[in-house]
C-alpha positions in Angstrom: -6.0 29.3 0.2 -9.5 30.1 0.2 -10.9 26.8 2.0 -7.8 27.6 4.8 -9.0 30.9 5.3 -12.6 30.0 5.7 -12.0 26.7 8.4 -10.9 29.1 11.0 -13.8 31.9 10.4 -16.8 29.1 9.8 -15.9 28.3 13.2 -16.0 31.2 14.7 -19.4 31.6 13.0 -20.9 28.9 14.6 -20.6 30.0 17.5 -22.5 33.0 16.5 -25.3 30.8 15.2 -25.3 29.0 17.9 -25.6 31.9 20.2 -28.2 32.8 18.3 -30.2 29.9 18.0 -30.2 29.6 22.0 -32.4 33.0 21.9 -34.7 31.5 19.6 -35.2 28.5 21.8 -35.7 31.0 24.6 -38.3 32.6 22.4 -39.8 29.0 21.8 -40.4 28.3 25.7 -41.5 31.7 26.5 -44.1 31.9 23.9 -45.2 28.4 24.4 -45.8 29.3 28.2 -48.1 31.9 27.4 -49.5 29.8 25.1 -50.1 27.7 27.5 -51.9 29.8 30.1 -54.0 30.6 26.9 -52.5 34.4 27.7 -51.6 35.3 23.8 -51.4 39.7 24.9 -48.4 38.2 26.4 -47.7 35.8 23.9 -47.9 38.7 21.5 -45.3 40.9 23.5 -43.2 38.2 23.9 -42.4 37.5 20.9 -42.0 41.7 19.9 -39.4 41.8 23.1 -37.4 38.8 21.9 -37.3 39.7 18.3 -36.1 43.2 19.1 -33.9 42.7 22.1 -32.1 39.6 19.4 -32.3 41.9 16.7 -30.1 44.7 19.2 -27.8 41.9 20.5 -26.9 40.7 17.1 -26.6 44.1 15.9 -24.3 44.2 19.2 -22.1 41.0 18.3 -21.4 42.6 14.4 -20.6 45.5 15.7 -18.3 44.4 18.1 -17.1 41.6 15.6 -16.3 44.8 13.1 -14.2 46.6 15.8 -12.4 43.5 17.2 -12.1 41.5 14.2 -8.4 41.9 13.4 -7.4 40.6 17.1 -9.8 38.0 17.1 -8.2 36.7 13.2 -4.6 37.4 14.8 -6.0 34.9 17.7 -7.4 32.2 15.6 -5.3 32.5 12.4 -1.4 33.0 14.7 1.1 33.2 12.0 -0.6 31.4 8.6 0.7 33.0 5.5 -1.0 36.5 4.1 -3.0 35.2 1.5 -4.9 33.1 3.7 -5.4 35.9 6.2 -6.6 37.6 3.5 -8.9 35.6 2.6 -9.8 35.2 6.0 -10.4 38.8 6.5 -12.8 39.1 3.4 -15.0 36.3 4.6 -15.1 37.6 7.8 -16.1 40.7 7.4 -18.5 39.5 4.6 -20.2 36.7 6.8 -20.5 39.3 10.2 -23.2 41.1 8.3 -25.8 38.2 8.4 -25.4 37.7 12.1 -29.0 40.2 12.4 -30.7 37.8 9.9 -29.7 34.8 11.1 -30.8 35.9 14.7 -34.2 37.1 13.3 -34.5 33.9 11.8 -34.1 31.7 14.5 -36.0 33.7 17.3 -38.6 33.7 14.2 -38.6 30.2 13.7 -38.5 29.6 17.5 -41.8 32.0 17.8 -43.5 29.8 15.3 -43.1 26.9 17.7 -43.5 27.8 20.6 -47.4 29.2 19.0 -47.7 25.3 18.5 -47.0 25.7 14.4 -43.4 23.5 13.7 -44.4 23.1 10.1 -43.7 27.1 8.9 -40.5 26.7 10.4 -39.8 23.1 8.7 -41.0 24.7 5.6 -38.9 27.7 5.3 -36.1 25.6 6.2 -36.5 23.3 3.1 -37.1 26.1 0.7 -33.9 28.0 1.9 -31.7 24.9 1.4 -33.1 24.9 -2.0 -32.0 28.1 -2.7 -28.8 27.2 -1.3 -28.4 24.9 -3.4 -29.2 26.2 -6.4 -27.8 30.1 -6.0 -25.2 28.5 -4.9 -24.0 27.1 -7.4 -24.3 29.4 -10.0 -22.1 32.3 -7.8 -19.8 30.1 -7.1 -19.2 27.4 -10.2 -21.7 29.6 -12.7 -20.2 33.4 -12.3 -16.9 32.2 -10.9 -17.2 33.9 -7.5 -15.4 31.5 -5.4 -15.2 33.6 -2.0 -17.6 36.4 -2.8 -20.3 34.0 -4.2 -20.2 31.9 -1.1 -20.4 35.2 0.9 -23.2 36.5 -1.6 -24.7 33.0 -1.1 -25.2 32.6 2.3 -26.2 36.7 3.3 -28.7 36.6 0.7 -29.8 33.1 2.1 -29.9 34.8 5.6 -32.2 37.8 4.3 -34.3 35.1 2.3 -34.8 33.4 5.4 -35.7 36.4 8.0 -38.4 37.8 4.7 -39.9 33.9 5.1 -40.2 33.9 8.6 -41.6 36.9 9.1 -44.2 36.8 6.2 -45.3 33.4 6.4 
């Protein structure tokens, strides 16, 4: 029941990422203009504008997703039995609070190479797939979390990722 309820959701989410990863190559060519005209003031603010105005759009999509997420489960889920819509509804909710990290993240990452520096972005991508991995597994085979530890999982691996992007 659990991997039923989550199909639906995941795919839903990924059109959230990938939303969210078109702002961060928007970041990427905007940054690596000014970079180009060797202007980095506007480099600088560049950055600042699209980290805040993705940081307010993504605050925009959870909220909306919190709102309107019974209709939108209704449309994707029709008429599957409860428990998976229950278990549906859980994920959801849980996964629509890392939509602000995951768009920091990206319009981070994106930053980083449009300032001409791919490797920070390479790099915090390899050491949050290792903490995938491994946190991972413990919530969910470990503690016996199932839903929640994938949930747990993949926000904390969100917040992990924004706190590397921003402080490498």
């Amino acid at each position: 029941d659990t991997v039923a309820g989550i199909g639906p959701v995941d795919s839903l989410n990924w059109v959230a990422v990938s939303f969210f990863s078109a702002l961060g190559v928007g970041a990427t060519v905007i940054v690596a203009n000014y970079r180009g005209k060797n202007d980095e003031a506007k480099a600088r603010e560049a950055a600042k504008q699209a980290l805040y105005s993705g940081f307010l759009i993504a605050v925009a999509v959870m909220t909306a997703s919190l709102i309107f997420f019974e209709p939108i489960l209704g449309f994707m889920l029709g008429d599957l039995p409860g428990d998976i819509i229950s278990c549906s509804r859980i994920y959801f909710i849980m996964s629509i609070f890392s939509y602000p990290f995951i768009a920091i993240l990206s319009i981070a990452d994106g930053i980083f190479r449009g300032s001409g520096n791919p490797k920070t972005p390479m790099y915090n991508t390899f050491i949050i797939n290792v903490f995938n991995v491994f946190v991972g597994y413990i919530l969910i085979f470990g503690i016996n979390f199932s839903l929640f530890g994938l949930r747990i999982k993949t926000d904390s691996l969100g917040i992990w990722g924004v706190a590397l992007a921003i402080f490498s």
